[in-house]
N, C-alpha and C positions, 0 to 999 in steps of 0.2 A: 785397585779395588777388586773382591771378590767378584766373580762370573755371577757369583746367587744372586750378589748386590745389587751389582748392574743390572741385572732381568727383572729384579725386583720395582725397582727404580722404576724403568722402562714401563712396564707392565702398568703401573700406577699412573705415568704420567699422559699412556696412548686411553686408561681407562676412564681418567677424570677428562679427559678432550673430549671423548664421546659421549660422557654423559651429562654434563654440564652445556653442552654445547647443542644437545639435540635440540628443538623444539619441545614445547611441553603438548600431552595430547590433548586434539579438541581445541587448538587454540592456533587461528591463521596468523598471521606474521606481516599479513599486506593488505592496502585497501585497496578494494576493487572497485573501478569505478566503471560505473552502469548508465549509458545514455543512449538516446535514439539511434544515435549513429554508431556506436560497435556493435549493436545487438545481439546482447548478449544474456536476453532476456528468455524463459524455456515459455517459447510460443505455444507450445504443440497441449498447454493447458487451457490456454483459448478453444472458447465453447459456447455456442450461442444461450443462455442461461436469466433466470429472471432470479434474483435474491432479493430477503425481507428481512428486516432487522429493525429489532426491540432497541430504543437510544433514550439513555433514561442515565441522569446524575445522581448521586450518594455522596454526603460528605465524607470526614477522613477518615471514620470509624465504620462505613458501611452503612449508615442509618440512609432509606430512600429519600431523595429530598423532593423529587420531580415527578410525574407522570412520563409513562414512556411513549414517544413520537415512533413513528414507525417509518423507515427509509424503505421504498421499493426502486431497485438499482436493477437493469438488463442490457444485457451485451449481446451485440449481433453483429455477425460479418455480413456485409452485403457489397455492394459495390455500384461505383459514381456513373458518374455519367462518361465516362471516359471509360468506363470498362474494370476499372482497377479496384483492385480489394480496400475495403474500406472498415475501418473498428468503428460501429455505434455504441453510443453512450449514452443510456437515458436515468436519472435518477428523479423521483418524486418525493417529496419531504412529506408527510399528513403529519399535522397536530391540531387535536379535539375535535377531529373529524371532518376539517377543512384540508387544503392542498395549502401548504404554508409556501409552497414554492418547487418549479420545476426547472431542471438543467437537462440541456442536451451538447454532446458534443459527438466529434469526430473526427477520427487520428489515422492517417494512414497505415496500412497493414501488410506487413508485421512492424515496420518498425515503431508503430507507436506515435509519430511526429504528429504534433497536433492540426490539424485541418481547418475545423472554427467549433466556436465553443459559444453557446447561448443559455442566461438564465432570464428565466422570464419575469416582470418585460421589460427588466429593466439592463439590460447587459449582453452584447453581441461582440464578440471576438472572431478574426478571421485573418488566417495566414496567406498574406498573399506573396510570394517572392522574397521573404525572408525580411518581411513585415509584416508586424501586428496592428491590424486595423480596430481601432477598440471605439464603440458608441455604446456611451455609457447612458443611464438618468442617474441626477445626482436626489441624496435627501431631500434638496430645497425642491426639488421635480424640475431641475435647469439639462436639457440634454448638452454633450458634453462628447467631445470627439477627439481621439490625436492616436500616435503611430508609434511603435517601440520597434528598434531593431532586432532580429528574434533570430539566430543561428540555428535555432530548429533542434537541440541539445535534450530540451527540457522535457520529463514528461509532467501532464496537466493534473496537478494535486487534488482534485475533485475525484479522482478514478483511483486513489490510494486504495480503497478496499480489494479492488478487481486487479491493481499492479503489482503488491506485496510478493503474491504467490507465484508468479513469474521467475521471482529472483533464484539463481541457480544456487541455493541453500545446501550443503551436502556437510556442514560438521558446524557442533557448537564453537562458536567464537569469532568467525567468518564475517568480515566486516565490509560494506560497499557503500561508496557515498556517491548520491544518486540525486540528479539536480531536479527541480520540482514549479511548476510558475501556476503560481496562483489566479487565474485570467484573473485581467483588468490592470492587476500591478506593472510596477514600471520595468521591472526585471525579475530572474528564477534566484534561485537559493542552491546552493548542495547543502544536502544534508544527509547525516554519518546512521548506516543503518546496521544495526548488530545482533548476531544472532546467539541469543543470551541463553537456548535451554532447546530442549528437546524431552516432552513428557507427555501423558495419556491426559487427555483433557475429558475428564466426566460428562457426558452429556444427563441421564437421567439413570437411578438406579446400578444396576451394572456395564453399562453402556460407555465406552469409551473412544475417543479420536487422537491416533497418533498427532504429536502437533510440532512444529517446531514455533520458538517463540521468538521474535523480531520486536527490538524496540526501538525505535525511532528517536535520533536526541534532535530535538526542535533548534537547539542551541542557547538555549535559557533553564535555568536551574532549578528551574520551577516548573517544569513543563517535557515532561518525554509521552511517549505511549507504547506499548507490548502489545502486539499481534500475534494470538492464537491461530496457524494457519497449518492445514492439512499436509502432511508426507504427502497423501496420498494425491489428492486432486487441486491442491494449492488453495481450497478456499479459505476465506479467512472467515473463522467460526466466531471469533471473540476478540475484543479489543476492552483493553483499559488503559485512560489515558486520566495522567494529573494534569493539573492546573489548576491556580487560584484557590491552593488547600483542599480542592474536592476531586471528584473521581468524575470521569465519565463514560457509562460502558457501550458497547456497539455490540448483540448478541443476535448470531444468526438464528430466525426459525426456520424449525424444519419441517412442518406443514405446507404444503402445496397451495398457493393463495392464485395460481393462474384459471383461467377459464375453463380452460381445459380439465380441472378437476372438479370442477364444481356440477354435481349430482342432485337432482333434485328429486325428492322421494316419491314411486309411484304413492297414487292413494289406494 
């Protein structure tokens, strides 16, 4: 066989190796899986912080179908009684002008482990020693009490807003399945979280937010949600999620609704 041939040959076959063989760009290869105990979550966006968000449903064509409830959600480091860094969690639900319901929790810091978790008044969660002590009130208003074995794995699905932006996000395609326990239930979940896009999220007029977008598969085919969450500061601006043929959105405002801003006008 000619020399040419042979180089030719050669040439071709070290070229198709490398290029068929690379990875395609923007697109991970592995799941990463994310839980209390590797931590390997970016802490350092932990920030004592009070957010307000507009929650309001549309059916499948965008038509408003609901009135929007309003979630006020604040995080703050503080620390137990024992000295040690602690994550609080407080969320308040308001719809039509009443308190529809409040949750408070707390997760050790950093890694997140849940501590004990309460919605009021009906529901008290508390980890004791690698048990979940749960007193519940049921519908009928029967209290109701028992224990689940808890390896301490899981973070508390109630603080998805505040935990998204955490995740070490760095290229579209980037996949982590990251277990999640809903207090009360009998055990957690994983579930597969993917990083679908990276775009300028419009806020009003010319106004835009770098974002990357994160959407969560529930594990039902009927049911995912996409997370608008900031490059920059990890907050998560915007959520829409399906189910049951309809939309549900979670839209942060950005008005200052703390004490601390409210001015009242000389006369």
């Amino acid at each position: 066989m000619p020399f040419r041939t042979i180089f030719y040959s050669v040439s071709c076959t070290i070229f198709c190796a490398v290029f068929f063989f690379l990875p395609a760009p923007g697109i991970a290869q592995t799941l990463d899986t994310i839980t209390t105990k590797n931590q390997k979550l970016d802490v350092r966006k932990i920030v004592p912080v009070k957010h307000s968000y507009a929650v309001f449903f549309t059916d499948s064509v965008g038509n408003r179908t609901s009135s929007a409830d309003i979630w006020d959600r604040e995080i703050r480091i503080t620390k137990n009684a024992a000295g040690k860094d602690v994550y609080a969690f407080e969320w308040k639900w308001w719809r039509k002008d009443s308190l529809f319901f409040q949750t408070q929790g707390q997760c050790a810091f950093p890694s997140l482990e849940l501590i004990e978790y309460s919605k009021a008044p009906s529901l008290m969660v508390k980890n004791e020693n690698g048990t979940l002590n749960v007193k519940a009130v049921t519908r009928s208003k029967t209290d109701t009490a028992f224990t689940i074995l808890f390896d301490g794995k899981a973070f508390t699905f109630p603080m998805d807003l505040e935990f998204f932006g955490l995740l070490p996000m760095q290229s579209v395609g980037q996949k982590f399945s990251v277990p999640f326990y809903e207090p009360g239930s009998p055990k957690y979940s994983y579930y597969t979280c993917t990083v679908v896009g990276k775009e300028l999220l419009r806020l009003q007029e010319n106004a835009t937010i770098e974002c990357w977008m994160l959407q969560i598969d529930y594990g039902r085919a009927d049911s995912y949600a996409t997370f608008w969450i900031s490059t920059a500061s990890g907050e998560v601006l915007k959520m829409q999620e399906f189910f049951s043929g309809r939309f549900r959105y979670k839209i942060k405002m950005f008005s200052d609704t703390s004490a601390e801003a409210v001015r009242v006008p000389k006369k």
